[in-house]
C-alpha positions as CSV (number, residue, x, y, z in Angstrom):
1,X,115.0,87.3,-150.9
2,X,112.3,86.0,-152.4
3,X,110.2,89.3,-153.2
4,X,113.9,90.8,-154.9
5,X,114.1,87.9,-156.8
6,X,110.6,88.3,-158.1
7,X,110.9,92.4,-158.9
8,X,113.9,91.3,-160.8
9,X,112.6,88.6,-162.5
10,X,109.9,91.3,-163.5
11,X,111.9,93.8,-164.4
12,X,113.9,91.8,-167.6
13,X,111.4,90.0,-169.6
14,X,113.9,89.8,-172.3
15,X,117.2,90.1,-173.4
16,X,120.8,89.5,-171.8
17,X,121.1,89.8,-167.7
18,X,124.6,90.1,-166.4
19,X,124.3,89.8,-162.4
20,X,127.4,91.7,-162.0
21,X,128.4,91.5,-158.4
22,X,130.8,93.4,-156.3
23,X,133.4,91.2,-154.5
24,X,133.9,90.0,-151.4
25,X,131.4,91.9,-149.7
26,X,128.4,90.6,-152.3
27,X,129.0,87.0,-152.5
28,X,127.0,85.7,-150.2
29,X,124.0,87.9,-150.9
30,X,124.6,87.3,-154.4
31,X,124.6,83.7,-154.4
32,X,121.0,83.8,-152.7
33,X,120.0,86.6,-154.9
34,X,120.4,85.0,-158.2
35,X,119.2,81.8,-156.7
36,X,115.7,83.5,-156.1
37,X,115.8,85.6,-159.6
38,X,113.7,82.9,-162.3
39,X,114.7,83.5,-165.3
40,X,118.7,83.3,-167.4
41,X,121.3,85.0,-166.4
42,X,124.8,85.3,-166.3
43,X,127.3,85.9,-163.8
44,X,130.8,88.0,-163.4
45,X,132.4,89.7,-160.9
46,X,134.5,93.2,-160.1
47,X,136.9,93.5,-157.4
48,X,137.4,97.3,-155.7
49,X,139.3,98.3,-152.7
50,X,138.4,101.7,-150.5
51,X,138.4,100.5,-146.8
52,X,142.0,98.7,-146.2
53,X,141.8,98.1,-142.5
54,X,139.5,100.9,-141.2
55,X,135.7,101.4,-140.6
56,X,135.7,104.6,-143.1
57,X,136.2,104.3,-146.8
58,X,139.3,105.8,-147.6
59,X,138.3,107.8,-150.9
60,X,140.5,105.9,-152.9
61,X,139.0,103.3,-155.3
62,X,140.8,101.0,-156.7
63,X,139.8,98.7,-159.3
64,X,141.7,95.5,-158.3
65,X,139.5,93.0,-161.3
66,X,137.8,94.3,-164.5
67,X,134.8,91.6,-165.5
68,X,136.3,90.1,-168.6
69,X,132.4,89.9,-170.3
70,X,131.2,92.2,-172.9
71,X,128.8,94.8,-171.7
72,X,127.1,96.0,-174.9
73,X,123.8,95.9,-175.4
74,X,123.4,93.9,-172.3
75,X,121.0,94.5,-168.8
76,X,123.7,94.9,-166.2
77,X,122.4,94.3,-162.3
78,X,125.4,95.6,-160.3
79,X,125.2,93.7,-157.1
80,X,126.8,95.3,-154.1
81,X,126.2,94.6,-149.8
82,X,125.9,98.1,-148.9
83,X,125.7,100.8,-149.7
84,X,127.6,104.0,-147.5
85,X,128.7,107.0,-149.1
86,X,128.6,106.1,-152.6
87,X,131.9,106.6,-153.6
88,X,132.9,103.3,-155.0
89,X,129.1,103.0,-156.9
90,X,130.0,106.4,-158.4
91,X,133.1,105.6,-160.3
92,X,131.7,101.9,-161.3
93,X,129.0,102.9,-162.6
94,X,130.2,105.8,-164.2
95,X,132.7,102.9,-165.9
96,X,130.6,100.5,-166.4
97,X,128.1,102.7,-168.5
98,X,130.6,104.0,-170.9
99,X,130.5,100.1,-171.5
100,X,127.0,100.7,-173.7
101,X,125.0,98.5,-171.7
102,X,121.3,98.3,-172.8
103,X,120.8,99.3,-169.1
104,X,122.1,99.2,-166.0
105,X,120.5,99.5,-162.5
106,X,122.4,98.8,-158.8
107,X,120.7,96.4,-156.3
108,X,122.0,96.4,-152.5
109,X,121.6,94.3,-150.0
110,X,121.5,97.1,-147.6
111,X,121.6,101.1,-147.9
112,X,122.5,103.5,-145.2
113,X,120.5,106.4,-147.3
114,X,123.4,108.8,-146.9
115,X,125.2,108.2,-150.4
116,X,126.3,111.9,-151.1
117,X,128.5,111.0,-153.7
118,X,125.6,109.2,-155.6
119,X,123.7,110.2,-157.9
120,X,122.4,107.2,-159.5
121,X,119.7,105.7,-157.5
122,X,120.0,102.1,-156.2
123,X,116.9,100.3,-157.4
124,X,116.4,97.4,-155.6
125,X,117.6,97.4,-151.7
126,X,116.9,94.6,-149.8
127,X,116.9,96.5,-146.1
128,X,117.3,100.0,-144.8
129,X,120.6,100.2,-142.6
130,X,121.5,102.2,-139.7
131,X,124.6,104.7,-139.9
132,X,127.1,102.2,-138.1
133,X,129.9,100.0,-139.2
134,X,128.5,96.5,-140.1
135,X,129.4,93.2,-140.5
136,X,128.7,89.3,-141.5
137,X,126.6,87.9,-144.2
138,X,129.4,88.9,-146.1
139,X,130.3,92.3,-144.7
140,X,133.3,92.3,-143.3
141,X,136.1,94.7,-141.0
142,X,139.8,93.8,-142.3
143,X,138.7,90.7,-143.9
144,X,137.2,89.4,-140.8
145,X,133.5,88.5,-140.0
146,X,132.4,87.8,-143.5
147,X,131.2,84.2,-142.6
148,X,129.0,85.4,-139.8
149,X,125.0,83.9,-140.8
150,X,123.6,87.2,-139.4
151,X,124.4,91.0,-139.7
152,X,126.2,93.0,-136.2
153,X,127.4,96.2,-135.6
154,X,130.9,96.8,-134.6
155,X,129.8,100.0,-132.6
């Protein structure tokens, strides 16, 4: 966590940063994130469903909580756990950057490489995951799991 903090900390010497993180999933990685990032920032959160109940995102996003903050001219860090078929990054960042931030750049906990339905790269990515249905540190399956200290696969 350390070495993300410090390539973030690099990466705005100046201006705004709004740590922008993706809830529930991202809290926990988030919170240890920003912890390890030295220099000001702020904090808000969105709030997006796609699973429900299953292990497969169900195609359908739904923006559940819009961050109240202003955007413009700011550096947005969107903060997410994983990273799977892209879907929901897709259509955030394609809101988010009609927003006019000064910039805007996704960091992931984990990525699963197989994001067809991205086509904005994620920047900073914490660890490489395998192609199976995870959980804990904040990953869940129907809202269960989440407080688990360590990562598992449900397969």
């Amino acid at each position: 966590m350390r070495a993300l903090g410090a390539e973030i900390t690099a990466a705005y010497p100046d201006g705004e940063l709004l740590v922008l993180g993706l809830l529930k999933g991202s809290v926990i990685f988030l919170s240890d994130l920003v912890r390890a990032v030295d220099r000001p920032l702020a904090l808000d959160f969105l709030v997006v469903s796609s699973y429900g109940a299953g292990t497969v995102s169900s195609g359908n996003v739904r923006l559940l909580y819009d961050p109240e903050t202003d955007l413009e001219g700011k550096h947005v860090l969107l903060v997410e756990d994983i990273v799977d078929s892209g879907r929901t990054l897709a259509r955030l960042v394609d809101l988010l950057r009609s927003r006019r931030p000064r910039s805007l750049e996704i960091c992931s906990l984990l990525h699963k490489h197989i994001a067809t339905e991205l086509d904005y790269p994620v920047k900073y990515v914490g660890f490489d995951a395998p192609k199976e249905f995870l959980v804990g540190y904040g990953l869940d399956h129907a809202e269960q799991f989440r407080h688990l200290p360590y990562i598992a696969s449900l397969a």
